[in-house]
C-alpha positions, -999 to 999 in steps of 0.1 A, spaced: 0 0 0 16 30 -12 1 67 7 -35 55 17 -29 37 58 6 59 63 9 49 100 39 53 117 62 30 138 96 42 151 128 23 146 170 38 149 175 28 117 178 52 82 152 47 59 178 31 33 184 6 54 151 -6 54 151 -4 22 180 -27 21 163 -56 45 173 -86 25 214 -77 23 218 -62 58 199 -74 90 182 -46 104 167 -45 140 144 -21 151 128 -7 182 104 22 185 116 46 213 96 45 242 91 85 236 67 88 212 78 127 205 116 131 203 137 161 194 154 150 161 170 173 135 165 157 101 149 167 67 111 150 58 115 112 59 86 87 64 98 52 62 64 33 64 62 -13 66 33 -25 54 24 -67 56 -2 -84 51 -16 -122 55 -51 -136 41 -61 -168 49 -74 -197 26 -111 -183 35 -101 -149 33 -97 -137 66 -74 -109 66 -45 -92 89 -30 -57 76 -1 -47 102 12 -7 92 44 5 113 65 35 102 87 64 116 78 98 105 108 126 108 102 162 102 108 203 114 130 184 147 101 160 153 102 119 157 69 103 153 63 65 156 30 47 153 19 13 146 -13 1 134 -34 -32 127 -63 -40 105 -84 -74 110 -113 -83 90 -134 -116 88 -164 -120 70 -189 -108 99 -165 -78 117 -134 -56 104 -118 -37 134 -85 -16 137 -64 -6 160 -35 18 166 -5 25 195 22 49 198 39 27 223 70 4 220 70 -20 188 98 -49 172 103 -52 136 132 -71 124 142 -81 88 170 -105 81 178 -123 46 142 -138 38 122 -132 69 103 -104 83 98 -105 120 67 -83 139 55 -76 174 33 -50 185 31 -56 223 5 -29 232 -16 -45 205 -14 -82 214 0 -84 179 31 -107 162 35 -120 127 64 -135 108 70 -136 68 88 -161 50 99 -153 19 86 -170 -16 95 -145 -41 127 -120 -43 128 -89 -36 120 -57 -61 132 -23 -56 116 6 -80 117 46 -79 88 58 -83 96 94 -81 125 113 -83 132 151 -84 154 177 -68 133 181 -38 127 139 -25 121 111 -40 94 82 -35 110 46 -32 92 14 -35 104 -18 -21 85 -49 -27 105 -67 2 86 -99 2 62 -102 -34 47 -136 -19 55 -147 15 43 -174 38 28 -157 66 17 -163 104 -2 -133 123 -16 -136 160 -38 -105 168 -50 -120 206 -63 -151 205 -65 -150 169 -42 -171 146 -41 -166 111 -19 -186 83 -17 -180 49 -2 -161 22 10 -126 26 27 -98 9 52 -74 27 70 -37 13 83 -5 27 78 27 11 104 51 15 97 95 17 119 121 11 91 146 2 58 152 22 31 134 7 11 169 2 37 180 -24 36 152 -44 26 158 -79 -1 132 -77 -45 132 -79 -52 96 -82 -35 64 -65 -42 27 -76 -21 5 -60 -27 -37 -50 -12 -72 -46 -20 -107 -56 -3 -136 -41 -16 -170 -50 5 -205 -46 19 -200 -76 21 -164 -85 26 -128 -72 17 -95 -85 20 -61 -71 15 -28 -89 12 13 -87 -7 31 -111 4 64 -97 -19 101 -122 -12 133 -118 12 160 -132 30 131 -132 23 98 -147 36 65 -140 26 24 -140 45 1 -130 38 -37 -118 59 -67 -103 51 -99 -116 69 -128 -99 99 -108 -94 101 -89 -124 94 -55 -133 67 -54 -164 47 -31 -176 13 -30 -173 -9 -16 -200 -42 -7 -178 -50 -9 -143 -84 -6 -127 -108 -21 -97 -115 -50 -118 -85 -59 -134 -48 -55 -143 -36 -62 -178 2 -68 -184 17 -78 -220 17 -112 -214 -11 -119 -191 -43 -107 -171 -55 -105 -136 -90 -104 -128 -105 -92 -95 -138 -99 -86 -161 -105 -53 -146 -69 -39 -150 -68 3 -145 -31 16 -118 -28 42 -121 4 51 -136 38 30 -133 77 36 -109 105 41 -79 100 60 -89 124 86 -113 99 100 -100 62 89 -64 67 95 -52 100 111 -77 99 141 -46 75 157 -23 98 156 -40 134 168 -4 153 170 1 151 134 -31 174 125 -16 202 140 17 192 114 1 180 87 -22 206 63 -56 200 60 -58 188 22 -40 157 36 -66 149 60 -95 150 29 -74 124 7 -101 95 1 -91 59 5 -110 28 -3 -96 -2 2 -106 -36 -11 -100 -78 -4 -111 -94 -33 -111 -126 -52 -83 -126 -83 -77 -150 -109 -45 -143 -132 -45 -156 -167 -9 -165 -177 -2 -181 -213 5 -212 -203 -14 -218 -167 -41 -204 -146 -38 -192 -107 -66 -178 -80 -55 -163 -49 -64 -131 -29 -64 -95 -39 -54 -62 -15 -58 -32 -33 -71 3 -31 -78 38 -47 -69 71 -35 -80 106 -44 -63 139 -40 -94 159 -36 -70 194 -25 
């Protein structure tokens, strides 16, 4: 998930070397101040993971350090969603994230929350912005994992999907209006993609490991040169502006933040997927969403 669910979890470590999880072991721990004097430009350094079980019963863990004007902000977030209830919940308190060669390590202790993702599919690095004032970097850390979330008594297995988005710009000056981003893992394939509109344009999709390109993207489907995913059955996750789905967890960043950020409109989807290859067929589960810019 690229901008729509930017929650915030604090670690010591740069932003690159997130970004650089599977060639150096990185260890992380939030401060146990959630505000700390820090001098550093605009970085936000945000984890996303996810795991969906075989009847679709779905875990979404955010965490992410946000550094800007001398502040440190950390938050940490999850999403769980069955087929009767979807509930979320947020803490600025103490979280663990580790990342070391193929596996992704998670505990949020305020939240009763841990997770672990093993690796089926390499890693995928992409710019997907780049100009003299920051840049927007895309790390599909994990494509496909093999994933195991408890949220309390809950225990989820199945497959999963894992990135970290890097920010050198705020998201307000990006030059962007609409947002499509998603990810399909099934047993035998993974796709990810951004379709990212604006003043400037850009698609770009990750299909088992390799960079493609894809010639359309929308709710119901994402066409590539060589083969097609459909989506289907949509579930809503969660709908509305940021200033009441995601932002209400962290109140001290409305008086940082402008307002236009807090009227950005997410909706975000689980659905059904079935990817037509040329040579075999594959059904799995979709995560994707669409965000608006609406100023």
């Amino acid at each position: 998930m690229l901008l729509g669910g930017v929650q915030a979890t604090g670690t010591s470590a740069t932003g690159r070397a997130y970004n650089r999880a599977f060639s150096i072991p990185v260890q992380m721990r939030a401060p146990k101040e959630r505000i700390a004097v820090a001098q550093a430009p605009f970085s936000l350094v945000k984890w996303y993971m996810d795991c969906v079980t075989e009847s679709g019963t779905t875990a979404i863990l955010y965490c992410a350090e946000l550094r800007w004007r001398g502040i440190r902000a950390s938050y940490s977030s999850v999403l769980l969603a069955d087929e009767h209830t979807i509930t979320t919940r947020t803490s600025m308190k103490r979280h663990r994230l580790s990342s070391d060669g193929d596996r992704i390590s998670v505990e949020f202790p305020p939240l009763s929350v841990m997770g672990t993702w093993k690796a089926v599919a390499a890693p995928v690095e992409h710019t997907v912005f780049e100009d003299a004032r920051g840049s927007v970097l895309w790390n599909c850390v994990q494509p496909g994992s093999s994933a195991h979330v408890t949220v309390g008594d809950r225990e989820l297995n199945g497959l999963g999907y894992a990135e970290c988005l890097t920010l050198t710009l705020p998201p307000w000056q990006l030059p962007l209006r609409q947002l499509r981003w998603g990810r399909f893992v099934s047993a035998q394939d993974s796709l990810a993609w951004i379709d990212w509109q604006g003043p400037y344009s850009t698609r770009i999709a990750v299909h088992n490991s390799r960079k493609c390109e894809a010639l359309s993207i929308s709710e119901t489907e994402v066409v590539l040169d060589d083969s097609r995913l459909r989506i289907d059955q949509p579930f809503s996750l969660r709908s509305g502006r940021l200033g009441s789905t995601i932002l209400p967890g962290a109140p001290m960043l409305r008086n940082l933040f402008p307002r236009s950020l807090f009227n950005v409109d997410e909706k975000k989807w689980r659905s059904r997927g079935t990817l037509d290859i040329q040579d075999h067929q594959s059904r799995g589960w979709v995560i994707h969403e669409v965000v608006n810019w609406n100023g």
